[in-house]
Steps between C-alpha positions, in 0.01 A plus 500: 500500500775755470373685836503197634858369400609878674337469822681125529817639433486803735381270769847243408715823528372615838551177650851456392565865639352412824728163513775749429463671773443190747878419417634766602333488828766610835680299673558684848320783608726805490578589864794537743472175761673542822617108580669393859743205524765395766874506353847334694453801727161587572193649261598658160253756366351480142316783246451248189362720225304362160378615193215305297748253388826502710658547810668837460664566872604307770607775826664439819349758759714343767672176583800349761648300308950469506684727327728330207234202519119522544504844354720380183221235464223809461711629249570199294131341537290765465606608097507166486145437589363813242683377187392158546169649585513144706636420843633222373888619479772433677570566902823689614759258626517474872199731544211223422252650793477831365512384131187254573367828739511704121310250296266437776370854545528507076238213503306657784435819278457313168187287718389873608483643131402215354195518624180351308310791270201575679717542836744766399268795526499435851864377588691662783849423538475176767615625902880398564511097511514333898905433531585148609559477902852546595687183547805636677570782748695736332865571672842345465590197673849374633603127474791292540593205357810252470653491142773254376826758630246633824263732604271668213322865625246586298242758502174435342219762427132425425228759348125389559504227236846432403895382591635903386819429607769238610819660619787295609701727783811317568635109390832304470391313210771365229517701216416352195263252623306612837510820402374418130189359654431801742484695161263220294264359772430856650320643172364175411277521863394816447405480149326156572355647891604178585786284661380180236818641258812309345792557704880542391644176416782409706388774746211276676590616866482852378178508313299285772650776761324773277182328453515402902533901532212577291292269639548590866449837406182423324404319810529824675359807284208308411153589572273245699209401318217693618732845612528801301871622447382777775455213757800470722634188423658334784872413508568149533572391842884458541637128562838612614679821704754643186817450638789277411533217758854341623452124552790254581450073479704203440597348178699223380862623571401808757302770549328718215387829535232677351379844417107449451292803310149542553266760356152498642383233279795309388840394543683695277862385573695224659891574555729258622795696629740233663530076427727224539290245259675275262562653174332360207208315735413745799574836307284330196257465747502873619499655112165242439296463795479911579356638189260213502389587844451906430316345155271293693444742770531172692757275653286203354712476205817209365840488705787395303556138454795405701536848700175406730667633822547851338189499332285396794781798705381754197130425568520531946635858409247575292229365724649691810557824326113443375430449920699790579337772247153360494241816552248272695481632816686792499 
């Protein structure tokens, strides 16, 4: 009975040193994984190193990301990252591409190492992961468009995938408030890659003149569907010979004369540079009816109640100056 009793409890011991064991079972396989993702400016190389139970090194080998913003965003996400032991930790302010670029290759490699049991023996490091299909072609690209004060020049670069860059060149907007929304709305696009941003209260003109920018540049750099970025993309075929146009008609109380602007897609400026019309009706009608017309693009747009003579006067030099620069034909 004694024998017995022994055998029984040598067999309970074994099996609680085997379920010992089981619990301290691995949880990556111990490895160096070389991971692949795209960042604001292009790829960003990986070497994500584990042990059994952590993630021990997280390597650039070689990135393009901005200096003082993308690269501070390596720095500040990456310790971040191996004392959580999570990727769940905060992003770098104003750098949300490449922080989301870190934790994505993080996860990548954790999926790599955490690899069932009976797979490990036989895990290679996976081949570098496709990159997405460029959306723009890369380059910088020059637009103008009409603020609250006048023209806005800006300067707008795209990498493969992103808005990098929106530069404003030269602008006569009012300090304090025009200005003010140059320096909100700007980072707000490019930290959002979109134009669907809040704009600067009491600044309206301004911030739609920024978006219009950003969007016409978009409309440019980007990448028809079924190109590759090493495609020529064709330049959109010009409306209008550049060139600024002299126009003279009729209004209520004389002639007006115009200076009209024209890039080769829009009409950038209209200038009156001599009137006779009544203060207070005619000249109300000049300081309304113009910006709506270079808004519009069109002449299809509201005169001023009261001042119909000098609108309709407004919208003839338009039209003309639209007849006279028109590319069709030439």
């Amino acid at each position: 009975m004694k024998k017995l009793f022994r055998a029984a409890a040598l067999v309970l011991l074994a099996a609680l040193f085997l379920s010992g064991t089981a619990a301290g079972e691995a949880k990556y396989k111990p490895g160096v994984y070389e991971v692949v993702t795209r960042g604001m400016d292009g790829k960003i190389y990986f070497e994500i190193e584990f042990s059994e139970d952590a993630i021990v090194d997280i390597r650039v080998t070689k990135h393009h990301e901005t200096e003082g913003l993308g690269d501070v965003a390596l720095q500040k996400v990456i310790p971040a990252i191996i004392e959580a032991q999570s990727t769940d930790v905060d992003g770098k302010s104003g750098a949300t591409i490449t922080s989301n670029a870190i934790k994505k290759a993080v996860e990548e490699a954790i999926a790599m190492a955490s690899a069932p049991a009976d797979e490990k023996a036989d895990e290679k490091p996976e081949e570098e992961p496709a990159i997405p299909a460029a959306k723009y072609v890369p380059g910088v690209y020059e637009v103008v468009t009409r603020g609250m004060d006048g023209k806005i020049y800006f300067e707008i670069e795209f990498s493969e995938n992103a808005i990098v860059d929106i530069r404003v060149t030269k602008h006569h907007e009012t300090e304090g408030l025009g200005d003010v929304a140059l320096q909100k709305v700007i980072p707000a696009i490019v930290e959002a890659q979109s134009t669907d941003v809040d704009g600067k209260s009491g600044a309206t003109i301004t911030s739609n003149a920024i978006k219009k920018a950003v969007e016409e540049a978009i409309a440019m750099a980007v990448v028809p569907a079924g190109e590759s970025v090493e495609a020529e993309v064709p330049a959109a075929e010009a409306k209008y010979v550049p060139g600024v146009y002299e126009v003279v008609t009729r209004g209520m109380d004389g002639k007006i004369y115009f200076e009209i602007e024209f890039s080769e897609n829009a009409i950038v400026d209209i200038r009156v540079t001599k009137h006779h019309e009544t203060e207070g009706l005619g000249d109300v009608a000049l300081q309304k009816v113009i910006p709506a017309i270079i808004e519009a693009q069109s002449v299809e747009v509201d005169g001023k109640s009261g001042a119909t003579i000098t609108s309709n006067a407004i919208k003839k030099a338009v039209t003309e100056a639209i007849g006279l620069a028109s590319a069709a034909g030439q």
